[in-house]
Each structure stands twice: as C-alpha cells, then as structure tokens.
C-alpha positions as CSV (number, residue, x, y, z in Angstrom):
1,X,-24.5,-29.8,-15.4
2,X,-25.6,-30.8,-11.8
3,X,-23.8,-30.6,-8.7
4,X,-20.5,-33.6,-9.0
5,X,-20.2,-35.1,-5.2
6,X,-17.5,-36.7,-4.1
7,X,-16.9,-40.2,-2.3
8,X,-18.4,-40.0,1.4
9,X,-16.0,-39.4,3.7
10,X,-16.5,-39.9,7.9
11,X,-14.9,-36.7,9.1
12,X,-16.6,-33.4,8.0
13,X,-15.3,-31.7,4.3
14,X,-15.1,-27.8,4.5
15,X,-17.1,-27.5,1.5
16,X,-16.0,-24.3,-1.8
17,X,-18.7,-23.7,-4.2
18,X,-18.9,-21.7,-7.1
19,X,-22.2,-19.9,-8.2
20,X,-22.3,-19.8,-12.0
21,X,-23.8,-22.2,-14.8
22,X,-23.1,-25.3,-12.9
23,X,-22.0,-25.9,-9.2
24,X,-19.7,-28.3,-7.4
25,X,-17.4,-28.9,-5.0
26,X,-13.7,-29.2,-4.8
27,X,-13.1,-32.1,-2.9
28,X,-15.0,-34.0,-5.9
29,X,-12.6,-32.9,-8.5
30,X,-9.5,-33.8,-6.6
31,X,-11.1,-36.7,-5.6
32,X,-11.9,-37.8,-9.6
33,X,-8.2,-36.5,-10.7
34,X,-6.7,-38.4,-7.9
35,X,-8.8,-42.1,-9.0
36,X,-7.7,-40.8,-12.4
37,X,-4.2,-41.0,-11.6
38,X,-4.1,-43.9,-9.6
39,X,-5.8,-46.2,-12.4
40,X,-3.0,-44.7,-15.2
41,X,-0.3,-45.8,-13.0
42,X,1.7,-42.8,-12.8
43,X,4.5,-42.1,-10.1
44,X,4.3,-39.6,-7.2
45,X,5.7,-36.4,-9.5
46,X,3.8,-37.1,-12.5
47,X,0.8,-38.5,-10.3
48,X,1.1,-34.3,-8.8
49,X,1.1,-32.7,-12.1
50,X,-1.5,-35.1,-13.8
51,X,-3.7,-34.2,-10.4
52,X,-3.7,-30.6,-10.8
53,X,-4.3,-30.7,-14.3
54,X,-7.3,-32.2,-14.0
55,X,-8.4,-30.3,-11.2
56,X,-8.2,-27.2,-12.8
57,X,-9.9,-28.5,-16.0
58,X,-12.4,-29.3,-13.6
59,X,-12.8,-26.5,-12.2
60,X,-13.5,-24.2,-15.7
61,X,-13.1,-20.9,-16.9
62,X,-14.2,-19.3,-13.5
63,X,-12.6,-21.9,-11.3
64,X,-9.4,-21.7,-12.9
65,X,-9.5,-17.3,-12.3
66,X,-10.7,-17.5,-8.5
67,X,-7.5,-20.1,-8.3
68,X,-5.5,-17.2,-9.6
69,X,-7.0,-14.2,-7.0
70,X,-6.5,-17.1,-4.6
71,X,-2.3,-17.6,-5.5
72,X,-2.0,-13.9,-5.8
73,X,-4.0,-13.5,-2.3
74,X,-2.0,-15.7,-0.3
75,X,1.6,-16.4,-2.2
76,X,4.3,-14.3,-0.6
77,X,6.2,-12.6,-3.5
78,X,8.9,-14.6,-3.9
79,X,6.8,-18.2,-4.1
80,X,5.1,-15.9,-6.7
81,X,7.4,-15.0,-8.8
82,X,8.4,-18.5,-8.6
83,X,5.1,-19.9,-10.0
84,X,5.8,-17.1,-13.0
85,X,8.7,-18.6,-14.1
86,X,6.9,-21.7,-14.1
87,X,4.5,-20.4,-16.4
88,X,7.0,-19.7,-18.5
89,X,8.9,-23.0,-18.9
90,X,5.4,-24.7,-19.3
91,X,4.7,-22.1,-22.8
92,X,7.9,-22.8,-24.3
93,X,7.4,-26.7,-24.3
94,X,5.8,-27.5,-28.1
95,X,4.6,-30.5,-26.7
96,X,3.4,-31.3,-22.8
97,X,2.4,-34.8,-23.2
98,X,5.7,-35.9,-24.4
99,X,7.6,-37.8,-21.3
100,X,7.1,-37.9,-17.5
101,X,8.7,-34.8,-16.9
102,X,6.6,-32.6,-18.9
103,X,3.6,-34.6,-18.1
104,X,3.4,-31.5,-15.3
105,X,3.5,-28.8,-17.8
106,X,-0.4,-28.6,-19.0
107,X,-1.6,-27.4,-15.5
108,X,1.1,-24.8,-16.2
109,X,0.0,-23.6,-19.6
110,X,-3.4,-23.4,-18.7
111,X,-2.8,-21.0,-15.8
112,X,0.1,-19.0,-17.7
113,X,-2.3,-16.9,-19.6
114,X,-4.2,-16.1,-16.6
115,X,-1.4,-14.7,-14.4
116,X,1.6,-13.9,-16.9
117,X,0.0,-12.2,-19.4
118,X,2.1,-8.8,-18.1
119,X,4.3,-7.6,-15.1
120,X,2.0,-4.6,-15.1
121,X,-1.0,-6.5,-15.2
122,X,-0.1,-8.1,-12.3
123,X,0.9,-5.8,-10.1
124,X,-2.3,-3.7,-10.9
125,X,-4.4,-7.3,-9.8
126,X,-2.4,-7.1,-6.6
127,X,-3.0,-3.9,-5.5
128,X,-6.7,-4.1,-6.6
129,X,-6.8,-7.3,-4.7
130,X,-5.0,-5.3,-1.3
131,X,-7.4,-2.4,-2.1
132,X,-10.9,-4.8,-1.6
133,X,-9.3,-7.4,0.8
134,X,-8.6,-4.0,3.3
135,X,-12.1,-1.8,2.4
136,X,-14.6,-5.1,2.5
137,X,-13.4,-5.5,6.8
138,X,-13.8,-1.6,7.4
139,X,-17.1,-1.5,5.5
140,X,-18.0,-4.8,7.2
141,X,-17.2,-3.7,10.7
142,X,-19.1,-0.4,10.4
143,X,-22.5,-2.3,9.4
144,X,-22.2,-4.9,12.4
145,X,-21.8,-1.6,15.0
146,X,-24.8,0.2,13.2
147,X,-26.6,-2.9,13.4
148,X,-25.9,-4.1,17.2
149,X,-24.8,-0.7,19.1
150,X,-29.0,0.5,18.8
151,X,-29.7,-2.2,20.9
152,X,-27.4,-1.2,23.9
153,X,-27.6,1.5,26.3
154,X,-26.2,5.2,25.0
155,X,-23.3,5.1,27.3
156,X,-22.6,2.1,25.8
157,X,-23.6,2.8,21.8
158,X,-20.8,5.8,22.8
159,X,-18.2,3.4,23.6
160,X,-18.6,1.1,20.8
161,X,-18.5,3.8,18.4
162,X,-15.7,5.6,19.5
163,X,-13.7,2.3,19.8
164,X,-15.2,1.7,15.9
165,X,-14.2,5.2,14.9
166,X,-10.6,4.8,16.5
167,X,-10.0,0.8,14.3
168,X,-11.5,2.5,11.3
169,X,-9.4,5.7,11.4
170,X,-6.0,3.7,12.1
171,X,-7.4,0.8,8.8
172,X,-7.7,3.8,6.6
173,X,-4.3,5.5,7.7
174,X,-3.0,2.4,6.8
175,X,-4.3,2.0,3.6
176,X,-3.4,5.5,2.3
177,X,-0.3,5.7,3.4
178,X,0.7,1.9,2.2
179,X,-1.1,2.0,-1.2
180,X,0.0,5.9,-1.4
181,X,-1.4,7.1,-4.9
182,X,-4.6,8.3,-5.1
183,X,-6.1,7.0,-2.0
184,X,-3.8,8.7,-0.3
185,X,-5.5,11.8,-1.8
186,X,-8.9,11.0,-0.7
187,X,-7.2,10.3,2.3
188,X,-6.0,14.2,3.1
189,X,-9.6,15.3,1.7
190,X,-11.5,13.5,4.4
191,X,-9.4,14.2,6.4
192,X,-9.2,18.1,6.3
193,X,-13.1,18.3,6.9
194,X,-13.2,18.8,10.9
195,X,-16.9,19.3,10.2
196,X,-17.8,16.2,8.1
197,X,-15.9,13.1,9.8
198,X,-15.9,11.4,13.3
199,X,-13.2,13.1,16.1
200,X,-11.0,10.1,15.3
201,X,-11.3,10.0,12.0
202,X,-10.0,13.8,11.6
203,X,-7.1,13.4,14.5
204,X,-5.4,10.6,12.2
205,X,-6.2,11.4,8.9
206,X,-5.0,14.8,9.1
207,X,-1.3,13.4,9.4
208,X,-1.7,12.5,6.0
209,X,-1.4,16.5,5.0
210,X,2.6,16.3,4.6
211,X,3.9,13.5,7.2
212,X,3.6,10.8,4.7
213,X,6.7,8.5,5.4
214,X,8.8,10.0,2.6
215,X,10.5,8.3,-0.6
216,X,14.0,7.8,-0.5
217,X,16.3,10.7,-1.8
218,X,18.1,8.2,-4.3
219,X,14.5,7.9,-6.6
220,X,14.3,11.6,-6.0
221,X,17.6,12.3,-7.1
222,X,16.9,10.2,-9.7
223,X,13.7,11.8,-11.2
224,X,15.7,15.0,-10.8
225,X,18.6,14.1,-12.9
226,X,16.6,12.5,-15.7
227,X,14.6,15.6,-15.9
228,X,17.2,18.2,-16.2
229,X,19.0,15.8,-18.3
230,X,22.1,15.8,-16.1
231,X,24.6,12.9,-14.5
232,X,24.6,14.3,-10.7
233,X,21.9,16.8,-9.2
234,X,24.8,18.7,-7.9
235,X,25.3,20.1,-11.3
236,X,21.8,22.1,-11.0
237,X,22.5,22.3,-6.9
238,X,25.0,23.9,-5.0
239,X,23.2,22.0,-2.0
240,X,20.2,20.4,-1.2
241,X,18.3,18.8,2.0
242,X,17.9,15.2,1.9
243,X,15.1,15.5,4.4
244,X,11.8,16.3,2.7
245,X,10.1,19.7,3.5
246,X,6.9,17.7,2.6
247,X,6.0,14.4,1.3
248,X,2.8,14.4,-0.5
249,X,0.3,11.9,-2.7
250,X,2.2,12.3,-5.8
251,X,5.4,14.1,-5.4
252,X,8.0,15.5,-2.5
253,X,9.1,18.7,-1.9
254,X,13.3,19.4,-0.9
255,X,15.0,23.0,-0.1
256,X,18.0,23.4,-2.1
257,X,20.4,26.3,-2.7
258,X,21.2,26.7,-6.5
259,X,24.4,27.3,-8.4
260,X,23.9,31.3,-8.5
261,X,23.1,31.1,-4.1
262,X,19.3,31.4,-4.6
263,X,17.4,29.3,-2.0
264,X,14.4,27.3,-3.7
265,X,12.1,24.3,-3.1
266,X,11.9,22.0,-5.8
267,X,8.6,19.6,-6.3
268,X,9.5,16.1,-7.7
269,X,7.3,13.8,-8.6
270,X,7.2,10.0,-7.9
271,X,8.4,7.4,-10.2
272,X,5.5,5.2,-10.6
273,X,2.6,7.3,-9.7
274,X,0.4,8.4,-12.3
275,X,-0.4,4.4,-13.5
276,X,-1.3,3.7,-9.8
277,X,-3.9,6.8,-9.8
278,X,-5.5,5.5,-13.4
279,X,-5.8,2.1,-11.1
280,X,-7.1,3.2,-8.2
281,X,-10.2,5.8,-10.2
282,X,-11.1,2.1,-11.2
283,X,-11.6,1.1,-7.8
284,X,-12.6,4.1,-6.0
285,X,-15.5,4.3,-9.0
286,X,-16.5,0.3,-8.5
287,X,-16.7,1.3,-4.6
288,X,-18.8,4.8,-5.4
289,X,-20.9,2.5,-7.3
290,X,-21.8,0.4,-4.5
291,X,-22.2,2.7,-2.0
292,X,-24.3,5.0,-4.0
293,X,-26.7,1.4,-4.6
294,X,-26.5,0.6,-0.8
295,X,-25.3,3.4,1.7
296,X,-24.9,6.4,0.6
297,X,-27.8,7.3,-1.7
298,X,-28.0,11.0,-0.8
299,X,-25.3,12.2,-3.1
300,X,-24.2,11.7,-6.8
301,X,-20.7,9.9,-6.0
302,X,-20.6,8.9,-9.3
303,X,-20.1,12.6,-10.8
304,X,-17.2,13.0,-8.2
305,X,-15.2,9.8,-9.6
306,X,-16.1,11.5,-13.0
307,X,-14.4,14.9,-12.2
308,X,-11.6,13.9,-10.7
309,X,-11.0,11.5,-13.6
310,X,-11.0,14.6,-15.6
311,X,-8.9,16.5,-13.1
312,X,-6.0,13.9,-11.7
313,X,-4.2,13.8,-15.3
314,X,-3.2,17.5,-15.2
315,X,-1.6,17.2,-11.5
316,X,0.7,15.3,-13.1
317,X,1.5,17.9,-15.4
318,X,3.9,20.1,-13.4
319,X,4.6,22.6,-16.6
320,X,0.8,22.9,-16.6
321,X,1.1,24.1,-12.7
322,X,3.5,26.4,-13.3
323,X,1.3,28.2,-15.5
324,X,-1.2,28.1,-13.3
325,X,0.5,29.4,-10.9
326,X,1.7,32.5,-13.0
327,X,-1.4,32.8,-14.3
328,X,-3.6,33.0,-10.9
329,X,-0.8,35.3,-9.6
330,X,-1.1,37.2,-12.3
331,X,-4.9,37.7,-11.7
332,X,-4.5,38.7,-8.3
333,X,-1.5,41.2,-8.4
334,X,-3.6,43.0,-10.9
335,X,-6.7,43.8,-8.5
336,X,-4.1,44.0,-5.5
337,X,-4.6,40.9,-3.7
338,X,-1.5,39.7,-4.4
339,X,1.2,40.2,-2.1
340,X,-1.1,42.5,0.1
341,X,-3.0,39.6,1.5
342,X,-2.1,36.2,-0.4
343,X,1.3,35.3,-1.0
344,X,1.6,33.1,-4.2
345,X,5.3,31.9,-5.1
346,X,7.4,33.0,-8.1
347,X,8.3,30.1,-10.3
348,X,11.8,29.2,-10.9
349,X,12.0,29.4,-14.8
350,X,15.2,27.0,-15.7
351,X,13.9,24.1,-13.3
352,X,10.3,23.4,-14.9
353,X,9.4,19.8,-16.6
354,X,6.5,17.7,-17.0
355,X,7.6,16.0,-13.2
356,X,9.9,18.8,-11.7
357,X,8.8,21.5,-10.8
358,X,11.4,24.7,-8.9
359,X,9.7,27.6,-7.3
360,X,10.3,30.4,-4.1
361,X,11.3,29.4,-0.9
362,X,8.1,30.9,1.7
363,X,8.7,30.4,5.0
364,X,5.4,30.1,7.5
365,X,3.5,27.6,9.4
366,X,0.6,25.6,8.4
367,X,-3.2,27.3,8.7
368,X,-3.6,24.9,11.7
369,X,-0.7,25.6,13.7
370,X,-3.1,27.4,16.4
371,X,-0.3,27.9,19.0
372,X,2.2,29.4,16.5
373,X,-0.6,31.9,15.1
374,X,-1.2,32.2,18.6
375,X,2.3,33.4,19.8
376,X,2.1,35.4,16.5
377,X,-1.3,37.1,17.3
378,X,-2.7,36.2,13.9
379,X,-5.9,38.3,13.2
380,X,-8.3,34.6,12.4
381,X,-11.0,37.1,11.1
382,X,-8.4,38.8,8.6
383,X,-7.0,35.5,7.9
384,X,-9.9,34.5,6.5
385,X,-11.2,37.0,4.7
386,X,-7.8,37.7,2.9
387,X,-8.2,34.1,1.7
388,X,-12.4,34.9,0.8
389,X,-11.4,38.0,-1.7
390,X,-8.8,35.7,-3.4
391,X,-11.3,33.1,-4.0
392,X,-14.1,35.5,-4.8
393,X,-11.8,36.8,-7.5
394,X,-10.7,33.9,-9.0
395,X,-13.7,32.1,-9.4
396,X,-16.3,34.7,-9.9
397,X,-14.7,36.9,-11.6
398,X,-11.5,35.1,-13.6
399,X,-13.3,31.7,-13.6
400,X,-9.7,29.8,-13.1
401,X,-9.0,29.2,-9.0
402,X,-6.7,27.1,-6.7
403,X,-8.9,23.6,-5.9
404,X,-7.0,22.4,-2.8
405,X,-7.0,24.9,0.2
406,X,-6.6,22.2,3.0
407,X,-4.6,23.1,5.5
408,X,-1.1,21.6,3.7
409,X,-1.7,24.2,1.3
410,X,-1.7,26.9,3.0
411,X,1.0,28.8,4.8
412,X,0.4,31.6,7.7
413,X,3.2,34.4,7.6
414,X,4.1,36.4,11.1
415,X,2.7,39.2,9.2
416,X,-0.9,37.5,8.7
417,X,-0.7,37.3,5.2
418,X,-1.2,33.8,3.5
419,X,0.9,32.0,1.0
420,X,-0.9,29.3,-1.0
421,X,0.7,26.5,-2.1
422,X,0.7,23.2,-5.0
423,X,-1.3,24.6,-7.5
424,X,-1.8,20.9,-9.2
425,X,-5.5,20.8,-8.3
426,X,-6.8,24.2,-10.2
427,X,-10.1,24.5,-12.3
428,X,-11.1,26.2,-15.3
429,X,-15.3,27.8,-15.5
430,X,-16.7,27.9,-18.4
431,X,-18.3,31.4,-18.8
432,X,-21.8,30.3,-18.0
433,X,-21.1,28.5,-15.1
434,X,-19.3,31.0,-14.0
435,X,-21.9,33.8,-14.3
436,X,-24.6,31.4,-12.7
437,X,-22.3,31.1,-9.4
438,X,-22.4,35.0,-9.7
439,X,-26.0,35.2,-10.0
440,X,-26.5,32.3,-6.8
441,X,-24.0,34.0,-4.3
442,X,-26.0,37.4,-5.1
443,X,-28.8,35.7,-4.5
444,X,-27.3,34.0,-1.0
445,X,-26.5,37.8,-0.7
446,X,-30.2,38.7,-0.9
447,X,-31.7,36.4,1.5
448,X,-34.7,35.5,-0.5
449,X,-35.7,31.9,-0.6
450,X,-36.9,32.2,-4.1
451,X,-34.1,33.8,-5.9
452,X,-31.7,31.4,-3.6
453,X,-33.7,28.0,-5.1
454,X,-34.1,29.4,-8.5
455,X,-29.8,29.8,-8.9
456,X,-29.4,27.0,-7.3
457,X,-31.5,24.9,-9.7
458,X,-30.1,26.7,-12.2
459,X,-26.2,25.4,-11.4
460,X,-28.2,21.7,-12.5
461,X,-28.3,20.3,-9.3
462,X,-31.3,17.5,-8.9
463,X,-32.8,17.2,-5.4
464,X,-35.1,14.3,-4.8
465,X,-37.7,16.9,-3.1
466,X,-40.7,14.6,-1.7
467,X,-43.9,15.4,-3.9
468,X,-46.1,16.1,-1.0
469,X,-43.4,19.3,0.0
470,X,-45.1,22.4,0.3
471,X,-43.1,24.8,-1.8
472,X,-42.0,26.9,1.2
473,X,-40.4,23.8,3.0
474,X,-38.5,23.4,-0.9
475,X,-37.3,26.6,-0.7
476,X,-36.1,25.9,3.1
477,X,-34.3,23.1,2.6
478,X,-32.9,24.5,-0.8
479,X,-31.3,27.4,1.0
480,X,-29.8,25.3,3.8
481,X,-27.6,23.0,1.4
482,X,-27.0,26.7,-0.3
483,X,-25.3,27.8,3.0
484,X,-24.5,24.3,4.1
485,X,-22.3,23.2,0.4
486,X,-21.3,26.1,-1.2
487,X,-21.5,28.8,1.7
488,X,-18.9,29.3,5.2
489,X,-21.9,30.8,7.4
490,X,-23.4,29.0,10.7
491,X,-25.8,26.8,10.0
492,X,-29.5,26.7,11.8
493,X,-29.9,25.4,15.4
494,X,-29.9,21.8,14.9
495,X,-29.2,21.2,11.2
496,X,-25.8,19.5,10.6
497,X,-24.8,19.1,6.7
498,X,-22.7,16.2,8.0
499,X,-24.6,13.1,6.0
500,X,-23.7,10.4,8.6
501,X,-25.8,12.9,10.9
502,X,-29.2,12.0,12.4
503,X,-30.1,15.7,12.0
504,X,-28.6,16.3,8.2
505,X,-31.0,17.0,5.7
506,X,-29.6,14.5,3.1
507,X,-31.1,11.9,5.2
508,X,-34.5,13.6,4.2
509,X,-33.7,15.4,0.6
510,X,-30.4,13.2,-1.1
511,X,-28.9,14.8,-4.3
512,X,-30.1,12.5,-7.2
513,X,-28.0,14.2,-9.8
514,X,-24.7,16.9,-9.3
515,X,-22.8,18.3,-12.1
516,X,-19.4,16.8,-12.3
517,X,-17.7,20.3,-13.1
518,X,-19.3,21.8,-10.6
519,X,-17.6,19.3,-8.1
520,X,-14.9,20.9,-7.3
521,X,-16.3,24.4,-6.5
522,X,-18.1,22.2,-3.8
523,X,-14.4,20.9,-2.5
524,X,-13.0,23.7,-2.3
525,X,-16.0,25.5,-0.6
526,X,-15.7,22.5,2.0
527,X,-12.4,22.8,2.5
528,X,-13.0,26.8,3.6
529,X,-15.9,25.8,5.9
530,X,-13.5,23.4,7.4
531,X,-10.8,25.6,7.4
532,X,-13.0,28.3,9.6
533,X,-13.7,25.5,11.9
534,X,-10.1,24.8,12.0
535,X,-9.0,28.4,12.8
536,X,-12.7,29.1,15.1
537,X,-13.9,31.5,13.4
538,X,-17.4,32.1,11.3
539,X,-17.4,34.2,8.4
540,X,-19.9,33.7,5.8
541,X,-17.9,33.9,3.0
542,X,-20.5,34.7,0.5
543,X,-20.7,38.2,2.0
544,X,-17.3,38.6,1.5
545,X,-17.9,37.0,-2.2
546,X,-20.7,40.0,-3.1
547,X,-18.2,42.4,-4.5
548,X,-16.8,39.8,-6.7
549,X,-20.0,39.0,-7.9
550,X,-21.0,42.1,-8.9
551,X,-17.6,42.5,-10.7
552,X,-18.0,39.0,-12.4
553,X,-21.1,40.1,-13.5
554,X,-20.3,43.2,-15.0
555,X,-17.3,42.1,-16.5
556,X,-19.9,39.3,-18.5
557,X,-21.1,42.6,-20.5
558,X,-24.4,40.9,-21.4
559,X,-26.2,43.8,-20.1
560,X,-29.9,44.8,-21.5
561,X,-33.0,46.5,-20.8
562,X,-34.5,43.0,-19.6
563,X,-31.1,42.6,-17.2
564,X,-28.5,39.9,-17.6
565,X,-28.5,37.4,-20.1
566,X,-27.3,34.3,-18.7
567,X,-28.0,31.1,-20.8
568,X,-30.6,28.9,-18.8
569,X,-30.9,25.0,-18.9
570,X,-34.5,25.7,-16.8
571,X,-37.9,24.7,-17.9
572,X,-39.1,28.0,-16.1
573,X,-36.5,30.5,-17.9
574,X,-39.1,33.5,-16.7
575,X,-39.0,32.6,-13.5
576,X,-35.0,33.0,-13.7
577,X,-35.2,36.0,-15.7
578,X,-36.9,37.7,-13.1
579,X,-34.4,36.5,-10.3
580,X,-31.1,38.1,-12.6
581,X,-33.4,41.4,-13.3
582,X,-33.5,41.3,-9.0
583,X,-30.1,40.7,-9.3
584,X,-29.0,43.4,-12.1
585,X,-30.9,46.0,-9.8
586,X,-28.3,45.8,-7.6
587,X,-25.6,46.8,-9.9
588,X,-26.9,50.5,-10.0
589,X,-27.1,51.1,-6.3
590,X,-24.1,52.6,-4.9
591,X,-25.1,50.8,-1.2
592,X,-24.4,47.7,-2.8
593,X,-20.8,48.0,-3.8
C-alpha cells in the first residue's frame, strides 16, 4: 500500500507516521472514518464509537499497539483502569453491531486483547515503559554534552560537565529509588566505585547503600507473620523497632528483642520483589545490548546481564543465605580468621524461611564512616588487610566467597575488626577456575609479564589486541588490566582503568569476550579497590593473596614431576605448563611462605 493523504487543509497538520510495510498518516484515517460516519447518518455517540473503530482498523496491527504504549504512557491510573473495565464490557457483548449503544463496542474488543490480556502484564509494560521513557533523556543528554562541550573552551567543557554529571546523578537516584528492584542494585554498585564514576555520580548514588526511603512496617509485619505462620509478630517478638536499621534493594532489616530477651536483626524481604527483578534483567539486558553496539564496546556487558541472571534468583533465597553464611563462617573460624579479624554473624535458627531471615545483632559503623574510624583510631592498613586474608581464603582456597563488599556490607568495630554483612550475593568456583585464579595471583606475585598474560588468558578472557602489537606492548597492557580488574595496587603514572577515561586502556585494547562466572570475582575485586580508595589506603591485595594461593594450590593435590596439573582451555598448553612448573617451584621454598 502507498502513503493514504488526507483532504488539504490551510493551517499546518503535525504529521505521525509509522515505518513498517505501508506508511500513512493519522489525520487521513480520522479524516476517512469521520466522512464514513457522516454519510451513515449516525448520531454524535455512535458517530464517536463508529470513528474510532475505524481509525484503529486503520491503523493495523502495529498502529493499534503504539495506540496502546501511547494510553499506557499518558493515562493517569485511574482513566486507566477505567479504559480496562471498558475492555471488559466490550468482550462480554456476543454481538457489537446489534443497536446504537453497542455500535461503540468493536473499537473496544479490538484493543482488549492488547491491554487486558493480564493485571501482571500490564504492570510489567508500565514499568518497562517508565524504565525507557527515563534512560532514553539521560542517555540523550550525555551524547548532546560529548558532542557540543569539545567545541568550547576547558573552563567551559568543565562547567557543562559538572552541571551534566550533577542532572544525571540526581535522574538516576530517581530512577533507583522509584523503580526500586533491581535497578536499584545496579544503582549501589556504581555507586560504591569512587574510582570508576564522576564526583557527582558517587556523592548521590552512594545514598542508595541503606537510605532507601523504607517500606512501611505494616507489609513488613506482614511478610513476617505469614512466614512464621503466626496472627501478630508479637507472638515471635517481645519488641521490635518500627524504624528500619536498613532498607535495601530487596529486603529491610528491623532490631527486635525476642520472647527469651535475645536482641536480633531480622531481614524481610519485600512483597513484590523478585517478579520486578526477572523484569528489569529484561531491560537492563535490551540496554547492555545497545550500548555494547554503540558506546560501550570495550567490555562484554552481555556476560554481566548473563551472571547476574544466574545469580539474582538465589538472593531471594534467604534459607540459601543462611547457609552461606554458616558455611563461609565456618571456613574462616577454622584457619582463625574468624572472629580474630572478620566478624561474621551467627544465624538465629527458629527465625529462617525462604523471605525471613533472623541473625546476631553487630553493632559498628559503616567502612566509610572516616570521622568515626577516625575518633576510633582505626588501623586503615589492618583494616584492610584483615578483609584481604578473608577473601584470599575464601576464594582461593574454599572457592565459595561473600560477592558484595560495598561499603553497606561492611561494618567497622571500635576494636578494628570487621563484621561482614547480607550474604545474598555469594559465589560458588568450580575447582578449575579456582586453581587458575591461584596460578594468576602467583603469577601477579612474580612480576613477570609472561607468566602474568599466560594466567590471564587462561581465566578465558578475549582482548581485541591490535595485530600490529609487538608482543611486549601485549604483555604490558595484559598486566595492567591484571592489576587494574582483579588486583588493589596503584596503578602506572597516567593509566586510569576508569573506561569513560581519555587515558584508560580499554579505549585502546576493549574486552571482546569475559567469562560470565568469572564476573563476579571482577565485582567484588572492584568493590576492594574502591573500598581502599574509600578508606586512603593502597595495599595491593594480591600480595596479601600469595599465602592463600599457595595453600589453594596445595590443597588441589594434583602434584607431579611435571608440576601442577591444571586443565587448560589454551591452544599453547606448553607454554602454560611451563608458567605452573614457575609457579610449583615456589611451593618448596621456605622464603615464599
């Protein structure tokens, strides 16, 4: 079909076309459907209904669905629900064309299947449709200032991007914190890396660590009593604080004294969050998608949508946290760790479910609290590397670690010790990924470029390495992402690991391809680098990691004349060989240990 036009008109039409199969305008439909009407004689009613009928006839398959995104765009709620029950009366009439009144009705079952085909799938459109309608400005308004600030002054280019940085920080506080669910988790990630976002970006966003405006007691009484199958939570409490402790992305945390005078926190979990977070993995991996095509081709977003889409359905599981929790206790009491250095609470047995959750009450202040550890004359150095041998142990050696140390998580004690908190976010290794992140901090250990960029390949991540780089320059770069994404330590004069930087290498070398379960070894190493920008202090936490390695290693028991076995994925297995024999060589000399 061609383009349909319309009767001229002298003032000016604002004209709506759709791109498809056929294109056309909208004031032609309503202009045909109104002629339509006119020449059937109908009344003004009837003349309405018989209008829009035809219009949206008109208008086809995709007509009639922007229509819908339209309504749901612009309706207020109640004028929505309205149009709903309108749907409704127009499916239960057998037959619309039977008298004037009904004469309305077609328009209405032809748009009923569209919008009413489910509460739930409505209210996922609509927040879908409030995700893009608040993301498409803040993207747009970022590529206008990179486009037009290069063509101003620098004292200038500073002020539009600092008044940029400030709109964009306060659009995304607003869309984590309205939309809540997982958003809101990205939200407190970005936020928490001081050494990876604007100023302004990192001022606002880290709010969202535990100030999220809080949900009311009554749905958290609620939750409660439903999951210890009781009429009044005063039947499991002797007393408990309406005012949350916390209020996090899925759940909020109260104090509360129990029947038999112990004082606990209890973690409940929200009523409707886990639907939203399938949701919004939709949209966050339609977004990834597109800015991995357009913007941001220097790292594999798409594996990170993939691993947390493994990873978000077990924070939900709070009976799965609690044994996590016992178990990574566990781990650490055994080697000493555990309370000598990190503090991890005791679970409270009789008040576990699948969305409450009842464990010891720690008192401390949050990691970031500088005047507090301040007053307290908090050891930063100590503080740190307490929190290094707990995560050397648990992922080199145990293979099962705590995924989430932002600053939230983690509580400071007067005495310096640190208590770690919500262990929702934990990760399993499988053995051979395990022994590979032995082998590559060793080899950070070592200092040489060629053992450093043999590991490192061997943990399967893809660089898109220019062909004309000289094999040293490889190695180079290689060892700076090394230090820069899995390591704590200073980087070189010059060299940012920042990817919005001028000066960060993934301008020059992106990551074509990163192994989704090795994502969230990368988070959590982020969030320590952050964390020892937080606190001022640089420790390169890989030193403090050697021990563990060599533990991790040993305790693999694959042990040979040839050195350690560790399956390889390389096409140059030799090569890697070689590297573990360096590597095993430093299991039999005392100075290592």
């Amino acid at each position: 079909m061609g383009a349909l036009r319309g009767s001229e008109s002298p003032r000016r039409r604002r004209r709506l076309s759709f791109v498809g199969p056929s294109t056309f305008t909208v004031d032609a439909i309503v202009g045909d459907a109104r002629r339509k009407a006119a020449v059937e004689g109908l009344d003004g009613g009837t003349r309405a209904g018989s209008i829009l009928s035809r219009v949206l006839s008109g208008l086809g398959l995709f007509g009639r669905m922007a229509a819908v995104i339209l309504a749901q765009v612009l309706l207020p709620s109640p004028w929505l629900h309205i149009l709903r029950a309108g749907l409704v009366i127009g499916a239960a009439v057998p037959n619309p064309g039977r008298g004037k009144f009904v004469r309305t009705l077609p328009a209405l079952v032809m748009l009923r299947s569209y919008i009413f085909a489910s509460s739930w799938v409505a209210k996922a459109h609509s927040r879908s449709v409030d995700f893009w309608t608040r993301v498409i400005p803040i993207y747009v308004a970022y590529k206008y200032t990179q486009v037009v600030a290069p063509l101003m002054n620098d004292a200038t280019q500073d002020r539009m991007w600092k008044k940029r940085h400030e709109w964009g920080a306060e659009a995304v506080y607003r869309l984590c914190v309205e939309l809540r669910g997982f958003y809101l988790k990205d939200g407190q990630f970005i936020g928490s890396r001081a050494d990876f976002i604007p100023a302004e970006w990192g001022e606002k966003l880290a709010l969202l660590q535990d100030n999220v405006p809080p949900a009311k007691f009554e749905m958290i009484a609620k939750v409660l009593c439903s999951e210890a199958q009781v009429n009044s939570i005063y039947q499991v409490f002797k007393a408990i604080d309406k005012r949350p402790l916390a209020s996090a992305t899925i759940a909020q945390v109260h104090l509360g004294i129990t029947r038999n005078a112990k004082s606990i926190v209890v973690k409940v979990q929200y009523d409707d969050q886990e639907s939203l977070m399938e949701l919004d993995l939709r949209n966050l991996r339609n977004l990834a998608s597109f800015l991995q095509t357009h913007d941001m081709k220097f790292f594999d977003l798409l594996s990170v949508v993939s691993e947390f889409e493994a990873q978000i359905p077990l924070e939900f599981d709070f009976i799965e946290e609690a044994s996590m929790m016992k178990t990574i206790g566990d781990n650490l009491r055994k080697v000493g760790i555990c309370p000598a250095k990190v503090v991890i609470p005791e679970v409270e047995e009789d008040l576990v479910s699948r969305r409450v959750l009842g464990m010891d009450y720690i008192e401390g202040v949050r990691v970031d609290d500088t005047k507090t550890l301040n007053l307290w004359n908090v050891n930063r150095e100590y503080l740190v590397r307490s929190l290094g041998e707990a995560y050397g142990q648990m992922i080199l050696v145990d293979g099962i670690f705590h995924a989430d140390p932002h600053p939230g998580n983690l509580l400071v004690l007067p005495d310096s010790r640190v208590a770690m908190l919500d262990f929702g976010q934990c990760k399993r290794l499988d053995e051979t990924l395990r022994l590979k992140l032995c082998a590559f901090y060793l080899s950070i250990c070592s200092k040489d470029p060629n053992a450093i960029a043999q590991t490192f390949r061997e943990l399967g991540i893809v660089l898109d390495m220019p062909i004309e780089a000289s094999q040293l320059r490889s190695n180079y770069l290689i060892s700076i992402y090394a230090n820069g994404l899995f390591d704590t330590g200073p980087l070189p004069d010059g060299i940012d690991i920042n990817p919005f930087a001028n000066s960060s290498p993934l301008r020059e070398v992106p990551i074509s391809e990163f192994p989704a379960e090795l994502f969230m070894v990368l988070r959590t190493m982020g969030l320590l680098r952050a964390l020892c920008c937080t606190v001022g202090c640089e420790v390169a936490l890989s030193e403090v990691f050697r021990p563990f390695a060599l533990t991790g290693l040993r305790r693999a028991d694959r042990h040979s004349k040839e050195g350690i076995i560790i399956p390889s994925a390389s096409t140059r297995p030799v090569l890697l060989q070689k590297t573990i024999m360096k590597i095993s060589e430093m299991l039999t000399d005392p100075d290592s240990i």
